[in-house]
ROKE-259376 format. One record per atom (N, C-alpha, C): residue in one letter; x, y, z. Coordinates in steps of 0.1 Angstrom, whole numbers, plus 2048, in hexadecimal, padded with zeros to 3 digits. Layout:
N
AXYZ...
This chain:
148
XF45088094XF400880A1XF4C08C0ABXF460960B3XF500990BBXF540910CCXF630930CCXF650880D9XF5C0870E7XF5C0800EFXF530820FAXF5708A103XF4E092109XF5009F10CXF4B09C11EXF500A1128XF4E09D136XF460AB138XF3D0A8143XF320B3142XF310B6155XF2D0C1159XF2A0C1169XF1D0C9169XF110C816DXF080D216FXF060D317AXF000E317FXEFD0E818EXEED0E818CXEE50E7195XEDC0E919BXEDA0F11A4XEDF1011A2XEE410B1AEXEDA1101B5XED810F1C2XECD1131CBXED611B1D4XECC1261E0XED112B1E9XED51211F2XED31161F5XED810E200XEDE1091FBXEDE1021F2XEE60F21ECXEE80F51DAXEF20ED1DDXEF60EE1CAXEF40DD1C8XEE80DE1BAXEEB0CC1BBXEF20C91ACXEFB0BB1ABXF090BB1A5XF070B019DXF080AF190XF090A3189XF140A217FXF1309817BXF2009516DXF1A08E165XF1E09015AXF1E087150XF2608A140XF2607F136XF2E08312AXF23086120XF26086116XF2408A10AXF2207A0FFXF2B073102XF2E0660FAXF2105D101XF1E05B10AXF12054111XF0505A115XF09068116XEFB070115XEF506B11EXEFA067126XEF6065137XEFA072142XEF207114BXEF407D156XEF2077167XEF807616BXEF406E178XEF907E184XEEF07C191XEF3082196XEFD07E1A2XF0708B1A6XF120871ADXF1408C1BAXF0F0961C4XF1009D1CCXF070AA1CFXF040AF1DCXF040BA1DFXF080C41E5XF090D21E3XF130D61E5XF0D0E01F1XF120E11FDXF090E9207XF0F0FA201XF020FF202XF0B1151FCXF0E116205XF1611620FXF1611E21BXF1D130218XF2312F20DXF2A13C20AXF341401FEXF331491F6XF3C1471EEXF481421EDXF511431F8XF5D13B1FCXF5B12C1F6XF54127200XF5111A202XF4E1171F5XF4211D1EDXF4011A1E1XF491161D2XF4F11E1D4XF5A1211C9XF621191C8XF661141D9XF7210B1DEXF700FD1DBXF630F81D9XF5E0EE1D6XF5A0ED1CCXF540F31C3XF520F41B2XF600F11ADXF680F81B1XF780FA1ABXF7D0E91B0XF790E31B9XF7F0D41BDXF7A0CE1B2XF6D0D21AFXF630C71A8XF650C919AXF6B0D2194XF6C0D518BXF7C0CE183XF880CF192XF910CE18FXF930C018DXF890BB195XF8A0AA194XF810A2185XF770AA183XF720A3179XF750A916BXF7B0B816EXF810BA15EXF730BD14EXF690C5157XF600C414BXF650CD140XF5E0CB134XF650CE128XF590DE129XF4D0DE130XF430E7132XF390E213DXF360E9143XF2B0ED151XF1C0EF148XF150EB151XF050EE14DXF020F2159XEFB0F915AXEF0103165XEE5103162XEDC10016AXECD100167XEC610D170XEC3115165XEBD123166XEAB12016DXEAA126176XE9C12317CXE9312F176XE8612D172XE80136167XE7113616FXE6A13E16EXE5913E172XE56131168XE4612C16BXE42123165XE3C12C151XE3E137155XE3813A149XE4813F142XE5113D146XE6113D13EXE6C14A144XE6115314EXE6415F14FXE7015D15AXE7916A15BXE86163160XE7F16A175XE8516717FXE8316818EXE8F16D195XE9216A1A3XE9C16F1A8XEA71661A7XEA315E1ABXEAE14D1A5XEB214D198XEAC15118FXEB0153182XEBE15A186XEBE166189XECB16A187XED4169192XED316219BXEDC15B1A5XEE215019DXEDB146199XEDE13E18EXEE7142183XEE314B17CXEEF153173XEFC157174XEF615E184XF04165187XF0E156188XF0A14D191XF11143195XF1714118CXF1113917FXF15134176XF1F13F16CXF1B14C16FXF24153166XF3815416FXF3514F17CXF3F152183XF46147180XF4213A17EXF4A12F181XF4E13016EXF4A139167XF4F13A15AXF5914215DXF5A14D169XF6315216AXF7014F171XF6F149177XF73140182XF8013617AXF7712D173XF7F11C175XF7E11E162XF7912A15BXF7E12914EXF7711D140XF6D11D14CXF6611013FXF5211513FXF5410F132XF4711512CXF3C111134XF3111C134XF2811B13DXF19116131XF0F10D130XF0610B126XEF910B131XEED10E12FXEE5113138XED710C136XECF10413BXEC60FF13AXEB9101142XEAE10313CXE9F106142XEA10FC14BXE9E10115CXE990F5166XE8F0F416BXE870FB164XE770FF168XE710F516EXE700E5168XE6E0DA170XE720D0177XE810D2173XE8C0CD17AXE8A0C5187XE870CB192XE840C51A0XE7A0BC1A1XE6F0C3196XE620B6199XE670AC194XE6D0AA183XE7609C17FXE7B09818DXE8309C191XE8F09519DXE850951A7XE7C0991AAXE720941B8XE6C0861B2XE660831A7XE6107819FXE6A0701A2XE7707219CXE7D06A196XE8605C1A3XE8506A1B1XE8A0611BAXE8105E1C7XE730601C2XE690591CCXE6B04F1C4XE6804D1B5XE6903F1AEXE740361AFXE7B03A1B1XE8D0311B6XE8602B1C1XE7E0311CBXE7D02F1DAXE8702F1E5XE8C03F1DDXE970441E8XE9204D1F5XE950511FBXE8E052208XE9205C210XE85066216XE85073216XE8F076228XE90080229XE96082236XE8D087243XE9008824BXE8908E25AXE79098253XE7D0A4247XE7A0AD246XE6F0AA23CXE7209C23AXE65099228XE7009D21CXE7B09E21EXE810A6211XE8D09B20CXE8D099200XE970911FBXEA80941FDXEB3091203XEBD097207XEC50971F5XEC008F1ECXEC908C1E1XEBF0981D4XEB70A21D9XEAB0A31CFXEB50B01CBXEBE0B61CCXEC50BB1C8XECD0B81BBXED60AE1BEXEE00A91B5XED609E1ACXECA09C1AEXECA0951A4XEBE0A319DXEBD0AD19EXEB30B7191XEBF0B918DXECC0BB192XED70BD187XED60B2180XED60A7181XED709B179XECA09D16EXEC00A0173XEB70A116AXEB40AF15CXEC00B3164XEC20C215BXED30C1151XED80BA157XEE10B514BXEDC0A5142XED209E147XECD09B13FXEC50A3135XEBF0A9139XEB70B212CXEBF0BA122XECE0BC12AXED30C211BXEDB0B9119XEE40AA11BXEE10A4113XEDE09C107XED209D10DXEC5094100XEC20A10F7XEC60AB0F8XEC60B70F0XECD0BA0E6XEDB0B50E8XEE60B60DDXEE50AE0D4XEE90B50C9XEEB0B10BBXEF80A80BEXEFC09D0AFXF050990B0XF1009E0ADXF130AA0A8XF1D0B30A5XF1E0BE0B2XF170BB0BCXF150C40C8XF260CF0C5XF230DC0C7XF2C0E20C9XF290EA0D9XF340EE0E3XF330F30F1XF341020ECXF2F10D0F6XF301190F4XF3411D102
């Protein structure tokens, strides 16, 4: 069995990046933040904090797909992102379907009975589809999990 491994997934949207962590040894994912995009600058500058502080051993990105698998425009905004911060900060990028992602985390925190803003909209519904997207991969790994 391999040691526990510290994990960060994005949630990457044009407005907001949502931010979770979790390891490998507990196979838990909790979410931790949102990240406003205001711009590449900004972006990078704050991945690279978030990165520097928690030290993952690998990043997860959750790729947004049509409902029938097919890839969209966020698909490869998504890509690019994730292929950047491989280029960037030097740690492996692993990529997961988020096709339902948002609806889990809209479920998951009307049921908490967390509570929506001015607009009807969850301010945490970000960082926690990341949470629900590094949960899914996860509950996915083998116990010999190897990172790519």
């Amino acid at each position: 069995m391999r040691p526990a491994a510290t994990l960060l997934a994005f949630d990457y949207g044009e407005k907001r990046i949502g931010v979770a962590v979790g390891n490998t040894l507990t196979r838990q994912a909790r979410a931790l933040l949102v990240v406003e995009n205001r711009n590449r600058e900004y972006r990078f500058e704050t991945v690279g904090k978030l990165i520097g502080e928690w030290k993952p051993d690998a990043v997860v990105v959750g790729l947004p797909l049509h409902p029938d698998g097919t890839p969209h425009e966020m698909t490869q905004q998504a890509k690019r992102f994730g292929n950047q911060v491989n280029g960037r900060f030097n740690v492996p990028v692993n990529w997961v379907d988020e096709r339902y992602s948002s609806v889990d985390a809209k479920a998951e925190l009307k049921a908490s009975g967390a509570r929506t803003n001015a607009r009807g909209r969850y301010d945490e519904i970000d960082a926690e589809a990341a949470r629900v997207i590094l949960q899914q991969f996860l509950d996915g790994l083998s116990d010999d999990h190897e990172f790519h």
